[in-house]
C-alpha positions as a printed Julia matrix, in Angstrom:
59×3 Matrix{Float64}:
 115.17  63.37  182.08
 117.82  61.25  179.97
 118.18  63.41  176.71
 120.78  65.93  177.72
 119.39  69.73  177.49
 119.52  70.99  173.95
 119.58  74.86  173.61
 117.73  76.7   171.02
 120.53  77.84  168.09
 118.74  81.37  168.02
 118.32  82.35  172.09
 120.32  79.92  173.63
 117.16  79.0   175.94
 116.32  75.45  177.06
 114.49  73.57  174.21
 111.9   71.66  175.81
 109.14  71.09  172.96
 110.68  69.2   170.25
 109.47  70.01  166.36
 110.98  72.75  166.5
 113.81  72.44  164.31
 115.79  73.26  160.35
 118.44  71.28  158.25
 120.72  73.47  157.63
 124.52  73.19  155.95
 125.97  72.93  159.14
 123.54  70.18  160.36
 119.89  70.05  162.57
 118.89  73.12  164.16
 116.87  73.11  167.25
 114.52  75.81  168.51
 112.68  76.71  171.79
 109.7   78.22  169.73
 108.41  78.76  166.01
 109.16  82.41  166.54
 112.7   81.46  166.9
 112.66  79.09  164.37
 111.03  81.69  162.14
 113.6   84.05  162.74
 116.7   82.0   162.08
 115.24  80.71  158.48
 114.72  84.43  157.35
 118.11  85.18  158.46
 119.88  82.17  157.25
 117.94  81.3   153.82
 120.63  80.05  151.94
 122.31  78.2   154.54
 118.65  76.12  154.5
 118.22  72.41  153.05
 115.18  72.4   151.78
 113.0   69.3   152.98
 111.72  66.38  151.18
 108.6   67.56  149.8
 105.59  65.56  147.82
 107.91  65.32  144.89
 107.56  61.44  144.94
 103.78  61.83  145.33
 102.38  60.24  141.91
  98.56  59.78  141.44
């Protein structure tokens, strides 16, 4: 392995899928599972940064 071990911001377990993860106002979030990542965006709403959605998507 030559990333260094990320821990997920919710458990503090090893995060070894990667996707799992949240801009927040405090920077990129990482998660071990969607569960976690679940939990920490209903706690922590408006410290989210919403993502670029199809806004630019003209047809």
């Amino acid at each position: 392995m030559t990333d260094t071990n990320k821990v997920c911001d919710l458990c503090g377990l090893i995060v070894e899928v990667s996707g799992f993860t949240l801009k927040t106002k405090e920077g990129l979030k990482s998660f071990c599972c969607e569960g976690c990542k679940s939990i920490f965006q209903l706690l922590n709403e408006d410290q989210l940064i919403p993502e670029a959605s199809d806004q630019d998507h003209t047809n």
